[in-house]
C-alpha positions in Angstrom: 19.4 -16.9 3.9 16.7 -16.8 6.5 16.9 -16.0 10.1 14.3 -16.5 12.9 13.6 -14.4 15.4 12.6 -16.5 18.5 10.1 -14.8 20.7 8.9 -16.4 23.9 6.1 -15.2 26.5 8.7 -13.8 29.0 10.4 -11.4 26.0 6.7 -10.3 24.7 5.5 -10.1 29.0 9.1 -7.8 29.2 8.6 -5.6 25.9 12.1 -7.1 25.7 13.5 -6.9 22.2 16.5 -8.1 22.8 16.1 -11.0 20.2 15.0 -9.1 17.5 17.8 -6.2 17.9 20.2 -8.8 17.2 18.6 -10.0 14.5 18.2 -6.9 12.7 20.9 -4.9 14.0 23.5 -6.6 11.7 21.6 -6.0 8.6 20.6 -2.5 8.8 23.2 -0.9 7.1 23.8 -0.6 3.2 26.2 -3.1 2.2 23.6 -6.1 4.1 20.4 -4.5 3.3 20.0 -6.1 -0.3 21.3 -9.5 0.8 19.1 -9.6 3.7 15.9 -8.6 2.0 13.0 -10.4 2.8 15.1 -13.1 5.2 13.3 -12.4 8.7 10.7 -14.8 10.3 9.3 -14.9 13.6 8.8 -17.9 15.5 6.4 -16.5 18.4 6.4 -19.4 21.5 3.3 -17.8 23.8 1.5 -20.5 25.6 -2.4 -20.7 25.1 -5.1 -22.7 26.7 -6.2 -24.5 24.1 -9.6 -23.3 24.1 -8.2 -19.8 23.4 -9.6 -19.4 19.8 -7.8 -16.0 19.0 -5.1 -16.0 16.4 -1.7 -14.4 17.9 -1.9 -11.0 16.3 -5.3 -10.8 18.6 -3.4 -11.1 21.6 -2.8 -7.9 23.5 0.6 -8.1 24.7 2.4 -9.6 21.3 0.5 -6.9 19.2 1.9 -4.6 21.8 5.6 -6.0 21.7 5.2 -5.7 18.0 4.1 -1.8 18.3 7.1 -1.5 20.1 9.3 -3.3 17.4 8.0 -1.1 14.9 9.0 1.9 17.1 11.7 1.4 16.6 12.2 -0.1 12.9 9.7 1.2 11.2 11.6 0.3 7.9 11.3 -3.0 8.9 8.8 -4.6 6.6 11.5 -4.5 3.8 13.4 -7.2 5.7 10.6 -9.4 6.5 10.0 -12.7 4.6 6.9 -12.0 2.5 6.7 -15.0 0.3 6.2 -17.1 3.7 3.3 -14.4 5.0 5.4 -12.6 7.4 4.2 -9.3 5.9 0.9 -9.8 6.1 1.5 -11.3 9.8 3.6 -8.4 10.6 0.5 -6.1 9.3 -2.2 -7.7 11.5 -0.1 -7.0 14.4 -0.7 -3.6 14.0 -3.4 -3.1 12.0 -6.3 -4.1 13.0 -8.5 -6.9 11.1 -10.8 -9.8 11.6 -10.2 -13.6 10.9 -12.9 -15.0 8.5 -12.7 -18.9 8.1 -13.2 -18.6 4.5 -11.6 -15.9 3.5 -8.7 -15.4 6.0 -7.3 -12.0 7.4 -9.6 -9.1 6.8 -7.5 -6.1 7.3 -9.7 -2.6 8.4 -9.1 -0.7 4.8 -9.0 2.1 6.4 -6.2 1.5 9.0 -4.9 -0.5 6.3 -4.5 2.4 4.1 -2.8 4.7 6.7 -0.7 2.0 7.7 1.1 1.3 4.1 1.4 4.8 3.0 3.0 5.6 6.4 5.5 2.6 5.8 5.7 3.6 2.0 6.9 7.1 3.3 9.0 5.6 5.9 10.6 2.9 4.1 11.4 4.8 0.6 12.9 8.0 2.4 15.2 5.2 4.6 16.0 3.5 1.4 17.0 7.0 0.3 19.2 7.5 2.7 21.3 4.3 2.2 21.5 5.1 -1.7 19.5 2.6 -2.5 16.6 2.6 -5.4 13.1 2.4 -3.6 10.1 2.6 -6.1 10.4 -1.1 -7.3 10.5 -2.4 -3.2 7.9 -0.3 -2.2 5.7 -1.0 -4.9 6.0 -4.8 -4.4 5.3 -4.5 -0.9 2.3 -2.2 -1.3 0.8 -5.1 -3.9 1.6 -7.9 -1.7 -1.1 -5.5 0.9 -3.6 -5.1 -2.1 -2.4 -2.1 -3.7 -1.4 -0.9 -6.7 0.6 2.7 -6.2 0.7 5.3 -8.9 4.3 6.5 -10.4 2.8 9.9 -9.8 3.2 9.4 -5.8 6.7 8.6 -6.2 7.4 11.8 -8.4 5.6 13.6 -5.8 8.0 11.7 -3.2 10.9 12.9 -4.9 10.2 16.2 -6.1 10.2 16.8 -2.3 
């Protein structure tokens, strides 16, 4: 099951998430989570000239709505459809990167870096919390970013 979440230029001008909270407001809770894994889309309607060359996640104000989205979800990423690149999409919102026409999204390592091991952190200890196993998600996420995670960070995650 996939759902959309429908953004248009007044929500993203508004920093009005009104759209997304119903969205994701149904599934955050234990007994939804695993059925709505990776099930959320964004279908972002912001009018462009159309000699604006920038791809959406270089436009101020919807990188900003989406700073505010992760606010607050920041344990979002687990719902968002991966296989159809809405990780990486939600990733170049905040993260910041440069479009190559070759080789596509080019993600600052750095910022990269410090942006999965804060949602590693984040999303592992809220998996926790609704008694649900978290290595195996976490680690898929992190590879489908480029990275391979150690099993030693996750004894060091919950030996604390």
């Amino acid at each position: 099951m996939t759902t959309e979440i429908h953004l248009d230029a007044t929500a993203i001008a508004k920093l009005d998430l009104s759209a997304a909270i119903a969205a994701i407001e149904p599934i955050a809770n234990r007994e939804a989570i695993e059925q709505a894994e990776q099930s959320l889309r964004f279908a972002i309607d912001f009018p462009r000239d159309p000699s604006d060359p920038r791809e959406l996640s270089e436009i101020p104000e919807i990188r900003l709505w989406f700073v505010r989205l992760d606010a607050r979800y920041p344990w979002l990423p687990i719902f968002l459809d991966w296989k159809h690149g809405e990780l990486a999409r939600y990733a170049a919102m905040l993260v910041p990167h440069e479009f190559h026409r070759t080789e596509g999204i080019q993600y600052n390592p750095e910022a990269l870096e410090i942006f999965l091991m804060n949602k590693i952190f984040t999303i592992a200890n809220w998996l926790s919390q609704q008694g649900l196993p978290n290595r195996a998600r976490v680690q898929s996420m992190a590879q489908m970013l480029g990275y391979e995670l150690d099993d030693g960070l996750f004894d060091l995650l919950l030996g604390s």
